[in-house]
N, C-alpha and C positions, 0 to 999 in steps of 0.2 A: 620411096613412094611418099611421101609426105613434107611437111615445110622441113628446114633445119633447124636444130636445136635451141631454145629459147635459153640464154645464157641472162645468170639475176645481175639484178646494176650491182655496180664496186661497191665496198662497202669504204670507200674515201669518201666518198659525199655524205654517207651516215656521219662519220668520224671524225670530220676536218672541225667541229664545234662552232661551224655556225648557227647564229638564232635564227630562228626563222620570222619574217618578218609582220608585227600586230597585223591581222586580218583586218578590212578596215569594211565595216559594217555598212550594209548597201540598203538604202531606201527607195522602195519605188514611188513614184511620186503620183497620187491621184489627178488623174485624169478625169477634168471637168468640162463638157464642152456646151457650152451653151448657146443656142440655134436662135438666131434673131427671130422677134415675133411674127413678122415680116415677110419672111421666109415660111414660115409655117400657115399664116395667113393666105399667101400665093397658091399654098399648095393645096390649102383645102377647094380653093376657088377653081384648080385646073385639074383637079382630080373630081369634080362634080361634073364635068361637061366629059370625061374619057368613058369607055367601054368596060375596061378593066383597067385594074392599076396592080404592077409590082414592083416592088420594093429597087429593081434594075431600073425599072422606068424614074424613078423618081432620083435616086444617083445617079443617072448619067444626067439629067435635064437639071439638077441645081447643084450639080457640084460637091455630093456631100458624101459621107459613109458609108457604108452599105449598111453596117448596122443602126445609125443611127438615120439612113430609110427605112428599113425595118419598123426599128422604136416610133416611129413617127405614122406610119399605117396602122399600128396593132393600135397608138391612141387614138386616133382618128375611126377606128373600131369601136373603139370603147366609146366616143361620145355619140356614137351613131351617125357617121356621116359614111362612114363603108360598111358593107357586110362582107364577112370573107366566105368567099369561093371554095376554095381550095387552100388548106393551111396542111404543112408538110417539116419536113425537117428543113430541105432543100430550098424549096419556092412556096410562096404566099401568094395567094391572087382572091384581088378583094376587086368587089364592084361598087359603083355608089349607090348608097341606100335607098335613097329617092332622088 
């Protein structure tokens, strides 16, 4: 009734006195992306004339992250040009302020 036998590795490979080879130390590399002003100008401007805005709407219409449409709605919150709707883990839905 059950798998077969689980048999331990050889002990030649313990044995045979090879070194093992320096671990070679891994850096991840920061990740800086920086969104032309441009772009963010655009969107304050088309995000004033829509109904509501989420953070889908704005990644598929410029091309960009989803998280850094996210990062780009909650400032856009913060300077007061959206007030958010509905803020979740999931979905964010913000409207324009005035």
């Amino acid at each position: 009734m059950g798998g077969g036998k689980k048999t331990p590795k050889p002990a030649k490979e313990l044995e045979s006195g090879k070194k093992e080879a320096p671990k070679k130390e891994v850096t991840k590399a920061s990740t800086t992306i920086l969104i032309d002003p441009k772009v963010v100008d655009q969107i304050k401007k088309d995000v004033s004339k829509m109904k509501f805005v989420t953070p889908y709407q704005i990644y598929s219409k410029y091309n960009l992250k989803y998280s850094i449409s996210k990062d780009i709605l909650e400032n856009l919150a913060r300077q007061g040009v959206l007030k958010p709707v509905k803020t979740g883990r999931r979905l964010d839905i913000y409207v324009p302020a005035a």
